[in-house]
N, C-alpha and C positions, 0 to 999 in steps of 0.2 A: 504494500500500500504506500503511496505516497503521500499521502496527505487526511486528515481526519478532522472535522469541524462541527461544529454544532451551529444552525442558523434558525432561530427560535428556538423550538422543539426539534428539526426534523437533523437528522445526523447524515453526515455528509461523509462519503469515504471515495477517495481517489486515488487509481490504478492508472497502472502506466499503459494499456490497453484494454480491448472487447476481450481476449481469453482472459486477462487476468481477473478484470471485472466481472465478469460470468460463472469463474470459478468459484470465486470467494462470496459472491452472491447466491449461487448453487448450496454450497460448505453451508451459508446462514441461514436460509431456509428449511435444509434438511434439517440441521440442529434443532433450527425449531419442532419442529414435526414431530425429533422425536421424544424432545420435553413436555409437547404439549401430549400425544400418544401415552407417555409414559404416565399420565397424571387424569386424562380422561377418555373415553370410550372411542369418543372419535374427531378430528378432524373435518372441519370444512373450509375449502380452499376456492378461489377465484383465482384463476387466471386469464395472463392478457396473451393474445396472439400477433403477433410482430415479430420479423427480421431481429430488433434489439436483443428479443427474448433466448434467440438463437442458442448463444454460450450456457446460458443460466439454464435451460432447460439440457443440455447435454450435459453438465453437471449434475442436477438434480437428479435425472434417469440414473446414471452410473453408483449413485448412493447407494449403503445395505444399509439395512436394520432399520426401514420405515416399510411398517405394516401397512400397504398401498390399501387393502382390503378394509379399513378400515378408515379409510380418507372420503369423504362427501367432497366434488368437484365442479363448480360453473366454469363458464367461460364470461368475460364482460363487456361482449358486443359483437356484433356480424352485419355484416349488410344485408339492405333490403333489395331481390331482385336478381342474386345471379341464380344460376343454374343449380341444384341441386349438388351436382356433380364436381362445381366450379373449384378448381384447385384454390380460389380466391377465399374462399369462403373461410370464417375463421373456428369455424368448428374441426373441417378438415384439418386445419396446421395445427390445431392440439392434439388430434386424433393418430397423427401421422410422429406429433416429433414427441409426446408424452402421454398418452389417454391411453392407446393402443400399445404400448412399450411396459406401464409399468400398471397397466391395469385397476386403477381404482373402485375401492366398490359400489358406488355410484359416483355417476356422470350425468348430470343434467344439462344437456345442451338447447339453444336457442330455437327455436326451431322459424327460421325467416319465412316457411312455406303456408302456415297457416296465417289465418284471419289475426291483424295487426294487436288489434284491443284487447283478443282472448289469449295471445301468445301475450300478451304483459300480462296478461293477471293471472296467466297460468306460471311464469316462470317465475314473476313477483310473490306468489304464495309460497312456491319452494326455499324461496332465498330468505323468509320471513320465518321460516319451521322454527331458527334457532341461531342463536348469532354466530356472525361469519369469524373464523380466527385470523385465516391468510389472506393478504391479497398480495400478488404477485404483479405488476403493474409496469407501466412505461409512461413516458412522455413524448407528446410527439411536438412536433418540429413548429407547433402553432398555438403549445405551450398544456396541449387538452389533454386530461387523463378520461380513458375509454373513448367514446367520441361523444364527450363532451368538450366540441369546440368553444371560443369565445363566444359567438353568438346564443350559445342555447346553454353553458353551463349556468347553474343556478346551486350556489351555497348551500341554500333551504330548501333544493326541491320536494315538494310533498310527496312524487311519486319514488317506485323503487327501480324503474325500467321504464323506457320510451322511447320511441321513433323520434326520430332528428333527422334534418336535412345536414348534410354534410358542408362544412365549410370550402371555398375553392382550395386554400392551403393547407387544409388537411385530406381532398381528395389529391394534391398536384404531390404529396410527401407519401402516397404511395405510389405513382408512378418512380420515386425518388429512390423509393429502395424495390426497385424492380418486380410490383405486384402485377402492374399492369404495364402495357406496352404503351397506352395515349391517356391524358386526360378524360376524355369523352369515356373510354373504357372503365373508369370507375363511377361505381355506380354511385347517386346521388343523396340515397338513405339507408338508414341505417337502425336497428335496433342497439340500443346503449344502458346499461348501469347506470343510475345516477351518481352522483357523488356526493351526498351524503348515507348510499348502499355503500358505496367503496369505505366514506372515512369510517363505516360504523365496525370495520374490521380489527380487528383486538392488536396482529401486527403486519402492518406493511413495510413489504422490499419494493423498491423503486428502481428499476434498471434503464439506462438512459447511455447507451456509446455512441459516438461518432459526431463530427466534425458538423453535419447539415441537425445535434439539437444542442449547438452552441448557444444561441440564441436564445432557445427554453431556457435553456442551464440557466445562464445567465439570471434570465427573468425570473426564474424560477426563484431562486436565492436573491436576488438583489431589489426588485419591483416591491411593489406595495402587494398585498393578500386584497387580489380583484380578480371577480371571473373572466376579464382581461388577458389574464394568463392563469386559466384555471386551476394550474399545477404549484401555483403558489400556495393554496390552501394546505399542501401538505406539511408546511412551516407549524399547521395548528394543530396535526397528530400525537397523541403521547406516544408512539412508539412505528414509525416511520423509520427508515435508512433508506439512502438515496446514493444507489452505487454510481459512479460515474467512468468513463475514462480522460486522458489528459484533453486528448480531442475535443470531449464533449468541454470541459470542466475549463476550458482554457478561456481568459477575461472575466470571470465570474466574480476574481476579486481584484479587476482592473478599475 
């Protein structure tokens, strides 16, 4: 680690890249799992689906002595409108790089095929059974954790889940990290977690490498707490860590 900070509440730890920051973010969530395992029945985890997540989930998979069987698993957003099938879709990249690998024993995923309003108050009931422990999370490039972009995040949402129309810089930062081939290509809505589902998680990892969420970083840590840059809220978690690497993490405290 190269560097270790605290900016209000939210703890700041900086790696000298994406493997080393992935590894050690991987190492902190297993550990958790298996204090929080060793101490109650089970485990219930959010994750996010992103390129960022990459390291940290091949860390995570490679761990022993977490009772997968006994971990409850969401995912916290997918778009509205592709293909069932669509390698886009963010159920698939869980399924593919951790769901299907290490087998948890329940999986509840989004389901973007049915009717908009029942799929929230069907997946909003589920996430409401019993409180969330993990959430495993990113920041993207326009400051929004899940796709709660600037325009539609809200501090106090009442809801637990909802459709959002996609910001243009939070669709144009996934053609950025190679989801899609054009603009036009990503789709324009989305089903999302709220963020106060997210903050109500007992502890959050924040994973955030590379040079194009400089800017986040930045704003992240140094801006005022506004859904502006709605990644700032996580300044006001008790138990938050925000990996970064140099890339990301560079002017932050320029």
């Amino acid at each position: 680690m190269l560097k270790q900070r605290l900016v209000d509440r939210l703890k700041v730890r900086v790696y000298a890249n994406r493997k080393e920051l992935g590894t050690a973010a991987g190492l902190a969530v297993a550990e958790r799992m298996r204090d929080l395992l060793a101490k109650q029945p089970g485990v219930r985890m959010i994750f996010a689906a992103a390129p960022s997540q990459n390291e940290f989930l091949e860390t995570l998979v490679a761990q022993d002595g977490i009772d997968w069987s006994r971990v409850t698993a969401f995912h916290m957003d997918d778009y509205i409108g592709l293909a069932p099938d669509a390698p886009q879709r963010f159920s698939r990249f869980l399924q593919d790089r951790l769901f299907d690998l290490v087998r948890p024993g329940v999986v509840h995923l989004i389901d973007v095929s049915s009717e908009i309003d029942a799929e929230c108050e069907r997946y909003g009931r589920l996430l409401s059974e019993a409180p969330i422990d993990i959430v495993c999370l990113g920041i993207g490039e326009n400051g929004h954790i899940a796709f709660n972009d600037p325009p539609v995040a809200d501090f106090d949402d009442p809801l637990l889940i909802k459709p959002v129309e996609l910001d243009d810089a939070c669709r144009t930062q996934q053609v950025n990290d190679g989801c899609f081939e054009t603009f036009d290509a990503v789709p324009t809505h989305a089903l999302t977690l709220t963020i106060p589902l997210m903050m109500s998680g007992a502890h959050l990892f924040c994973m955030v490498p590379g040079p194009t969420k400089r800017n986040a970083v930045t704003e992240t840590l140094n801006g005022p707490i506004s859904a502006a840059c709605p990644a700032t809220v996580l300044r006001r978690h008790p138990d938050c860590t925000l990996f970064v690497d140099a890339e990301a993490y560079a002017g932050a405290e320029a």
